[in-house]
Structures are given as structure tokens and as C-alpha cells.
GUKOL-623045 format. One record per atom (N, C-alpha, C): x, y, z. Coordinates in steps of 0.2 Angstrom, whole numbers, plus 2048, in hexadecimal, padded with zeros to 3 digits. Atoms other than C-alpha are relative to their C-alpha. Layout:
<zators>
XYZ;...
</zators>
This chain:
<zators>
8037FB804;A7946A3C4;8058027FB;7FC7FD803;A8046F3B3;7FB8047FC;8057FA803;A7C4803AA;8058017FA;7FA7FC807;A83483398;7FF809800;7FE7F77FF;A8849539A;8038037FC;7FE7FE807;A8D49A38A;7FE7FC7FA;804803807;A87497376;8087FF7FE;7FA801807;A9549036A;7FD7FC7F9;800802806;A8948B35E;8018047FB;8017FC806;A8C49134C;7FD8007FA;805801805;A8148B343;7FA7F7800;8048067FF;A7147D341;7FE7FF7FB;8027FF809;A6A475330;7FB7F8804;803806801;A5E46632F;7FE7FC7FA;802802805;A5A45B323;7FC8007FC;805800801;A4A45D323;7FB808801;8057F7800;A3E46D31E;7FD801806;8058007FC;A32474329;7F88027FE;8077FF802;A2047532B;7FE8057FC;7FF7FB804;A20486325;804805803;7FB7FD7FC;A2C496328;800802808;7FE8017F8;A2649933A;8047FD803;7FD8067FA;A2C48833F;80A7FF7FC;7F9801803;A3F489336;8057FF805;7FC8037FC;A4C48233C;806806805;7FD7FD7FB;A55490343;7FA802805;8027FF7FA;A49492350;8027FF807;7FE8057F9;A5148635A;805805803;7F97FA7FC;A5F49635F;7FD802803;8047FB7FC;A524A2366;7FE7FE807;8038017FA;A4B4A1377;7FB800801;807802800;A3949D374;7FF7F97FF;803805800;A3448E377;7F97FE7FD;8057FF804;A2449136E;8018027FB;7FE80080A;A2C49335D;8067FA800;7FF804803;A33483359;8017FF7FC;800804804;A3A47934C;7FB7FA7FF;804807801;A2C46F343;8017FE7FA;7FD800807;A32465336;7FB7FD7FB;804801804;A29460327;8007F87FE;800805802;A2D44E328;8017FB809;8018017FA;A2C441335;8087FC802;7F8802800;A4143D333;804806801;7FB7F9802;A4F44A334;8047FF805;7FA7FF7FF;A5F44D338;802806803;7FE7F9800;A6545D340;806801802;7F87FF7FF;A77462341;800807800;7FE7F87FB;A7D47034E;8097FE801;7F97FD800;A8E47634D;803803805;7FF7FC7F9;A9547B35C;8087FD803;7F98027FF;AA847A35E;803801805;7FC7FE7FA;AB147736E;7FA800805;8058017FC;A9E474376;8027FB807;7FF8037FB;A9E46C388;7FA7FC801;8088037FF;A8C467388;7FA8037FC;8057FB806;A7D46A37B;7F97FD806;807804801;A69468380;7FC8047FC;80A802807;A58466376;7FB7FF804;8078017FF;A4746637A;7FD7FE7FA;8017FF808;A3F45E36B;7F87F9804;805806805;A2E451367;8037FB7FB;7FE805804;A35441361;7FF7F9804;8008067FA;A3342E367;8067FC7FF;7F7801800;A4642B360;8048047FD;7FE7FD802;A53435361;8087FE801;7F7802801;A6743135D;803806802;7FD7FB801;A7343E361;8087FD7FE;7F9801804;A8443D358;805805802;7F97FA7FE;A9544735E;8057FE7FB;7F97FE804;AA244A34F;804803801;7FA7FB801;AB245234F;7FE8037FA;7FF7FC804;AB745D342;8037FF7F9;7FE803805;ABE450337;7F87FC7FD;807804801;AAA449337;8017FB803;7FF8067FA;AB043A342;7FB800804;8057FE7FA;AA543534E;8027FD804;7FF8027F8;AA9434360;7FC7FC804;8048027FB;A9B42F369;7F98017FD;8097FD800;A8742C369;7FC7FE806;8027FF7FD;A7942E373;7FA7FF7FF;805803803;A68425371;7FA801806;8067FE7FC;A5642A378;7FC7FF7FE;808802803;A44423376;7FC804805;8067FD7FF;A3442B37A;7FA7FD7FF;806802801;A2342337A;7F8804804;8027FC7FD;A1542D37D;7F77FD7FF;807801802;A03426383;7F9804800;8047FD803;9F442E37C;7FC804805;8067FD7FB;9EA42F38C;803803806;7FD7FD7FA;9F6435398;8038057FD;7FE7FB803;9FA44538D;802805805;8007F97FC;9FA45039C;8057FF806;7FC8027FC;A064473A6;8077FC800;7FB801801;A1644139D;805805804;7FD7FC7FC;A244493A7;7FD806803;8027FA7F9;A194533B3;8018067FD;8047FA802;A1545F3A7;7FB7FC7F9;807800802;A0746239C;8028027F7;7FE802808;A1145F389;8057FC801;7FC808802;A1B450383;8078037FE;7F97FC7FF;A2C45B380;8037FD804;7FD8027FF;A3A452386;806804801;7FA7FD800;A4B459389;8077FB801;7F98077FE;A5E451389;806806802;7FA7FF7FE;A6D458391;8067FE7FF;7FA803800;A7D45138D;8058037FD;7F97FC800;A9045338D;8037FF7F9;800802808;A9745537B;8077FC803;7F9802800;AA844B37B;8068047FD;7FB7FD801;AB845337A;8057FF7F7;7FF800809;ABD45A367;7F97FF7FC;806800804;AAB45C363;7FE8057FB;8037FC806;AA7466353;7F8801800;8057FF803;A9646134E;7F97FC806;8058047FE;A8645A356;7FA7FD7FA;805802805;A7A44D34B;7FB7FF805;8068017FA;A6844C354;7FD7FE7F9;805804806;A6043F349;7FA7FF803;8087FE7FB;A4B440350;7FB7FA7FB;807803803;A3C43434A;7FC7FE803;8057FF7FB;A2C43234D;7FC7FC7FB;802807803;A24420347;7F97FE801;8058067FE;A1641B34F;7F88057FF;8037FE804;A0641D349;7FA801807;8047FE7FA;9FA428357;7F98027FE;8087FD802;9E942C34F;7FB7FB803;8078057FD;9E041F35B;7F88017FC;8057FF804;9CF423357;7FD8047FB;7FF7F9802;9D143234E;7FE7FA7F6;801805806;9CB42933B;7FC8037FA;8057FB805;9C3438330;8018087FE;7FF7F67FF;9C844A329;7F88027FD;8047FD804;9BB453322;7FF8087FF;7FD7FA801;9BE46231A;7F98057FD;8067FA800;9B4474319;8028007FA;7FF800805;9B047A30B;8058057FD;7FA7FC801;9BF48630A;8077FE802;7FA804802;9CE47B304;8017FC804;7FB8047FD;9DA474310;7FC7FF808;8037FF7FD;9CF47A31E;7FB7FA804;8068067FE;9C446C329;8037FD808;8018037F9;9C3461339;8017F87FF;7FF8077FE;9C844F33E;7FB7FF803;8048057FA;9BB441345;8027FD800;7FF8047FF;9BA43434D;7F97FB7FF;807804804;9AD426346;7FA8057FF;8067FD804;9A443433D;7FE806803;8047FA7FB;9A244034D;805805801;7FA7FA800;9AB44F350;8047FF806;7FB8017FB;9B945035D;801808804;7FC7FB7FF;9C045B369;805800802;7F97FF801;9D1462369;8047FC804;7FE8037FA;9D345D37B;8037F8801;802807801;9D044C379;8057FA7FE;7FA802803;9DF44936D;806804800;7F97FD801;9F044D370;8048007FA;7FC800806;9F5448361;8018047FA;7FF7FC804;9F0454358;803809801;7FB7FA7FF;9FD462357;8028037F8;7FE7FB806;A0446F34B;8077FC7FE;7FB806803;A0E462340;7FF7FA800;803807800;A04454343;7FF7FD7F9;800802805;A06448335;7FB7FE7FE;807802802;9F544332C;8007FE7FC;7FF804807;9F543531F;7F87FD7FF;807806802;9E642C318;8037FA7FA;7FB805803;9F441E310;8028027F9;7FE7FE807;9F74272FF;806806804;7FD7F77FE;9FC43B304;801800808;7FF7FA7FA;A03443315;7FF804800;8007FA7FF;9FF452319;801800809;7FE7FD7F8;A0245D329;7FA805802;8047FB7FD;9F9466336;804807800;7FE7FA7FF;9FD479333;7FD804804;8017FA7FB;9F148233C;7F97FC804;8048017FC;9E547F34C;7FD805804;8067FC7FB;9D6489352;7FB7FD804;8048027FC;9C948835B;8007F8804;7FE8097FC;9C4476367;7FF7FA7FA;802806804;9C246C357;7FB7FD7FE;806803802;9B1469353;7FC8077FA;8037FD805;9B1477348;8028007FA;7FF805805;9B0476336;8078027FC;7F67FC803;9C1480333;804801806;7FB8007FC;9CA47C341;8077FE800;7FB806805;9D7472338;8018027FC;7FF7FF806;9E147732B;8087F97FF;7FB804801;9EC46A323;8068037F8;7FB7FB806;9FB46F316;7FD7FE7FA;801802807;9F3466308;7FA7FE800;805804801;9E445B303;7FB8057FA;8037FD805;9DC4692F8;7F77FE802;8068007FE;9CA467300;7FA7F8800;8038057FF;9C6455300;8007FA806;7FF8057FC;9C044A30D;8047F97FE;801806800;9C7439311;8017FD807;7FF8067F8;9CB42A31F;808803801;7F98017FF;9DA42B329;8027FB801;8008077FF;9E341E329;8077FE805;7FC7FF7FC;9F3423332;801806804;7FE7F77FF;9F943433E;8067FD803;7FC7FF7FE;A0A437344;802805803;7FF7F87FF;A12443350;8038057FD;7FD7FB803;A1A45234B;8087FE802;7F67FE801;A3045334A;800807804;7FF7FB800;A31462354;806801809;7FA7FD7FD;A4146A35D;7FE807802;8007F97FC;A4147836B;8078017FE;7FC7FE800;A4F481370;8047FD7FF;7F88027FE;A6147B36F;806804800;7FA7FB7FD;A71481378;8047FB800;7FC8057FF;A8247A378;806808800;7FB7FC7FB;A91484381;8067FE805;7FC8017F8;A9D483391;7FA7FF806;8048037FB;A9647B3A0;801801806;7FE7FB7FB;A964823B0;7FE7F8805;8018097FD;A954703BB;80080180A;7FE8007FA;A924713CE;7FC7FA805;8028077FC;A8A4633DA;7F88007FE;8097FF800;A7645F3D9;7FE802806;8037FB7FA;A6D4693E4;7FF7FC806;8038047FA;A6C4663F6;7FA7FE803;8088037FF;A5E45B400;7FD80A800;8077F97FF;A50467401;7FF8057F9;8027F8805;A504713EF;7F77FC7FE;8057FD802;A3F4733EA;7FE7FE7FA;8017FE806;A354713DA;7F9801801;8077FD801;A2547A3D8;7FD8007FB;8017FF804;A1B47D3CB;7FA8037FE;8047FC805;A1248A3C1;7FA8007FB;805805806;A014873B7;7FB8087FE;8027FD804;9FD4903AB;7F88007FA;807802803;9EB4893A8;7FB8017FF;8067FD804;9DB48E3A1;7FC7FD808;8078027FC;9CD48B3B0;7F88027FD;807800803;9BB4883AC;7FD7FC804;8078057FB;9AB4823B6;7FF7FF7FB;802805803;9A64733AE;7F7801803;8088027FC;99146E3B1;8027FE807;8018067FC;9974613BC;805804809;7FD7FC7F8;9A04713C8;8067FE7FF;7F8800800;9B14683C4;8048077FD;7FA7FD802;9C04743C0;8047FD7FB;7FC801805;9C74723AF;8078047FD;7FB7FB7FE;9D84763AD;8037FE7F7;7FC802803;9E247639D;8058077FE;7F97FA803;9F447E399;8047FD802;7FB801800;A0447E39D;8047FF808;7FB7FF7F9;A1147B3AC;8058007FF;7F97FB7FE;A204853B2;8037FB805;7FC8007F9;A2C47D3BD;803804802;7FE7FA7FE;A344873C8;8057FB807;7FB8037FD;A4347F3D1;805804806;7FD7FC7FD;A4D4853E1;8007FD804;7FA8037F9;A594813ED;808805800;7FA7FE800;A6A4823EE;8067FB7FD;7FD803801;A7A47B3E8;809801802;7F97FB7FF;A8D47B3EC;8067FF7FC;7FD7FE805;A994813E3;80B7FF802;7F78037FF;AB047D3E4;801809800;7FD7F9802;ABA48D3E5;8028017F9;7FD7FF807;AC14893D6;7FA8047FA;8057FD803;AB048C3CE;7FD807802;8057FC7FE;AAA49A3D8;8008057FC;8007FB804;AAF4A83CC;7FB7FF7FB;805800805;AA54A03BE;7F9801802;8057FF7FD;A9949B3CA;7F9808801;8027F97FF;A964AD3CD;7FC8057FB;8027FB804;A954B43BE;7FA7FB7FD;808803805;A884A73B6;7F8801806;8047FE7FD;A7E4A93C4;7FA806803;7FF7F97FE;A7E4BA3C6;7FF8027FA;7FC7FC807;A824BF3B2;7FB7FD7FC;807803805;A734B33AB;7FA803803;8047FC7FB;A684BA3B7;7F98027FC;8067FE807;A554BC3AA;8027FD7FA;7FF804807;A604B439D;7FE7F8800;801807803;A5A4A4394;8077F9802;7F7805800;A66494397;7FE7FA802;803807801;A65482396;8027FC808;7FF8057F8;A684773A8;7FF7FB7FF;8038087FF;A694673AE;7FE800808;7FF7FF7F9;A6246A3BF;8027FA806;7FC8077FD;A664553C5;8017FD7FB;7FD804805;A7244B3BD;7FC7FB7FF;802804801;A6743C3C0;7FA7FF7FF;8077FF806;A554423BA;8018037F9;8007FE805;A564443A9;7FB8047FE;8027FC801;A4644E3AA;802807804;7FE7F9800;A4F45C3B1;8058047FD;7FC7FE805;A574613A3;7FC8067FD;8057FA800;A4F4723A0;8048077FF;7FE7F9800;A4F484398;7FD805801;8047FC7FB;A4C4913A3;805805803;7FC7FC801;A534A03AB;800800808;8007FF7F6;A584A53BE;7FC806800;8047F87FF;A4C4B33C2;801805804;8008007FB;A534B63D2;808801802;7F88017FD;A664BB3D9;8027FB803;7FD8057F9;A6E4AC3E1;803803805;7FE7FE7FB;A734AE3F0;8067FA802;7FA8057FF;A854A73F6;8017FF807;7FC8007F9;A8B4A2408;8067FA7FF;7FB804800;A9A49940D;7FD7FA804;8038077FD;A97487412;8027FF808;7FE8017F6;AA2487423;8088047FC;7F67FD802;AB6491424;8027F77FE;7F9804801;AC448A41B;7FD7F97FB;802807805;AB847A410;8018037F8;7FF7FF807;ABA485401;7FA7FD7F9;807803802;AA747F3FC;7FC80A800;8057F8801;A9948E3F7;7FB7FC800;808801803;A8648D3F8;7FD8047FE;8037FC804;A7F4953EB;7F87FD800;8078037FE;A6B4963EE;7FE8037F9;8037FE806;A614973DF;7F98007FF;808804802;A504963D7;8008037F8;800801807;A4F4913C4;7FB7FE7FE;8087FF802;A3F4953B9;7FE7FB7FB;800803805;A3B4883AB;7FC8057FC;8057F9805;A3649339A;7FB7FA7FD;807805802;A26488393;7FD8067F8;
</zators>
């Protein structure tokens, strides 16, 4: 299990604008995962500054992502390369939750100044999706599909920054209301109030949180930790008597882990000292889905392993923030 437990970023820039001021790229500092960077383009480069870092992570939307480690001369140390592929119809069940957000954990290399997170998003998702039609109030309007209206549900692809071409002009998704089948549920950044054919959509460029700091490093949790999870979903009787559910899910992670003497002092304090505070974890080194930011909500509690081993088990339980 590693926890970065302290910020040493001091600053983040991108190459690329954002959707609009909401989604700007300093967002990524804060601790809302729900205010994201969206960028205004489906490439971009983001460069975090974070000198003397032990380990950065990211949450982001992308199907290829580079990470770059420079010194301070711009040299580069080291990279770190990641793909994403996301299928249309299983929207609800990429990583055992209920959004396509990814996360990456990793160790910066020794003499690290700068982090480059180079992000792209290629591949052309508008399956059926093949018609705007727009209200008579500008930018305003609704996507079909052969002619008929859609609901929201239906497509995952369409998100706040979803790119929408019709082979000349891109525009973006800027805002979403209601289920989609109404005649202004749909605002696009441009188009000026004329229908046409889609002919292209791409996802969004979008960056959560990132943290990069000192590393608090103790073993992966012992057999028997826990993960639960939390749903924060909409239920509704259907005609048909099923139970329809849509939202989000919480992991909720708990066990224990053991800790060296040599650690136990920091052990303590992050444990103890983070305690409601925000903070990024790797909770196993060898699932890359548990790379997660979230908070302890709960005191650990320490016992000694056996006299004389100079071992801790610190019990915990860790909340994912969604």
C-alpha cells in the first residue's frame, strides 16, 4: 500500500484550453473530483512541477496516455505508457464502477522536477448516434439516431466535452439537461442554430485530481481486507416491476496493513493526521485499479504483531471520493 502524504506540486499548465472557465486546468489541485479539467481539444500535454516528488497520481478520461519524468535540466529520465479502450455497451462496468475514469499511480524517478502527461482520445464513438437537430434558440438542440430521438442513458458517449463533428466544424458538449429527447437538452459550443449529419464523435480529454508528494510505503494489505461498495443510485419502478438503478459507486476499502518500526512514526502521523483529509493511495501494488483518491474516515487502530518482530498492524478503512 502506498499513500502520497504530502503536495510538492507548484504548479500545472496545459497545452490545451479548456472547455470553458469551470473546467480549467487548475482544477486538477482541488479535491473535487467533480470539477475536472475538460479540455478543449482531443490532444494535450499537461506539465506538473513537483520537485523532490516520490510519486504523482491522476484520474483522467483518455484512451492514450504518455507520462514523461524530467529533471530540472528538462532531460528525461524515464516514461510510462498507458492505453484505455472503452466499449459502448458496457458503460456501467469498466473497473467496477459506473464511469470510465481511470487512475495511474506511479514512482517519480530520482532528480524529478517536472511531470509531462501527454492524454489522447482517437477513436471515433458516435455508433449510432448520426443527427443534431437544433432548437430554435441558437446552440441549443438534441442528438438522433436515424431520425429518432434518444435517451441520455442509452449513450455513454455523450458527456460534457464530447467532441461533435459533422466532417467540416467540431464543436463540444458544453451543457446537459434533461434525458435527451428534449428539444434543448443539448447545448453545443458553436453551430449557431443549424441542423446537420454527424459524421464523427470523440470523447472528452478530461483530468481529475492529481497529487504528487513523499510516499508513505508499507506492505499490501493483509489476506482478508475488504472492499465494499457504496451506490449512490437513482432507483425507479419500471412498468415491467424491475428496479432501475442509475449513479455512482463508492468503494470503501478495509483491512489492515503492517507497518517496520522504522516507519511507524510517519505511519502514525498519516494515519492519524490525514484522518477526513483527501489523499491519493495505491491500495495493491499489483491492481492497477486501486489506485484511488479518498480519505480515511475512521482512526486506525495499531496493535503489535507478536514481542520483539518490530512489525505494526495498522487496521484501516479507506473511502473512495467519487
Amino acid at each position: 500500500m502506498k499513500i502520497i502524504y504530502t503536495n510538492l506540486i507548484t504548479s500545472v499548465t496545459s497545452s490545451a484550453t479548456q472547455l470553458s472557465s469551470d473546467y480549467a486546468i487548475a482544477k486538477v489541485e482541488n479535491n473535487y473530483p467533480r470539477q475536472p479539467y475538460i479540455s478543449d481539444a482531443a490532444t494535450a500535454t499537461i506539465t506538473v512541477t513537483c520537485s523532490g516528488a516520490e510519486a504523482i497520481f491522476f484520474s483522467y478520461l483518455a484512451e492514450s496516455v504518455t507520462v514523461t519524468f524530467k529533471d530540472s535540466g528538462a532531460s528525461t529520465l524515464s516514461t510510462e505508457n498507458y492505453t484505455n479502450s472503452y466499449t459502448l455497451s458496457e458503460q456501467y462496468l469498466l473497473n467496477e464502477k459506473t464511469h470510465w475514469n481511470d487512475s495511474v499511480f506511479v514512482a517519480c524517478p530520482t532528480n524529478t522536477n517536472t511531470v509531462e502527461i501527454a492524454l489522447t482520445n482517437s477513436t471515433d464513438v458516435k455508433g449510432t448516434l448520426n443527427g443534431w437537430v437544433t432548437a430554435s434558440n441558437g446552440n441549443l438542440g438534441r442528438l438522433q439516431a436515424s431520425a429518432a430521438n434518444i435517451y441520455l442513458e442509452d449513450y455513454p458517449q455523450i458527456k460534457l466535452g464530447t467532441f461533435v463533428s459533422d466532417g467540416v466544424f467540431t464543436e463540444q458538449i458544453n451543457r446537459i439537461t434533461g434525458d435527451g429527447t428534449g428539444t434543448e437538452d443539448l447545448q453545443l459550443t458553436g453551430n449557431g442554430g443549424a441542423n446537420f449529419t454527424v459524421s464523427s464523435m470523440k470523447l472528452p480529454l478530461i483530468v481529475n485530481t492529481i497529487r504528487a508528494g513523499k510516499v508513505l510505503e508499507t506492505y499490501n494489505p493483509n489476506v482478508g481486507m475488504s472492499i465494499s461498495r457504496d451506490s449512490f443510485g437513482i432507483r425507479q419502478e419500471r412498468d415491467s416491476g424491475l428496479v432501475y438503478r442509475l449513479g455512482e459507486i463508492r468503494r470503501r476499502f478495509s483491512g489492515s496493513v503492517q507497518v517496520l518500526e522504522s516507519e511507524r512514526a510517519t505511519a502514525t502521523k498519516v494515519f492519524a493526521g490525514l484522518r477526513m483529509q483527501p489523499v491519493a493511495a495505491e491500495i495493491l501494488g499489483y491492481q492497477t485499479n486501486t489506485a484511488v483518491f479518498g480519505s480515511f474516515f475512521e482512526p486506525a487502530s495499531i496493535a503489535y504483531s507478536y514481542p520483539g518482530s518490530q512489525l505494526y498492524d495498522y487496521n484501516f478503512e479507506f473511502v473512495e471520493l467519487i
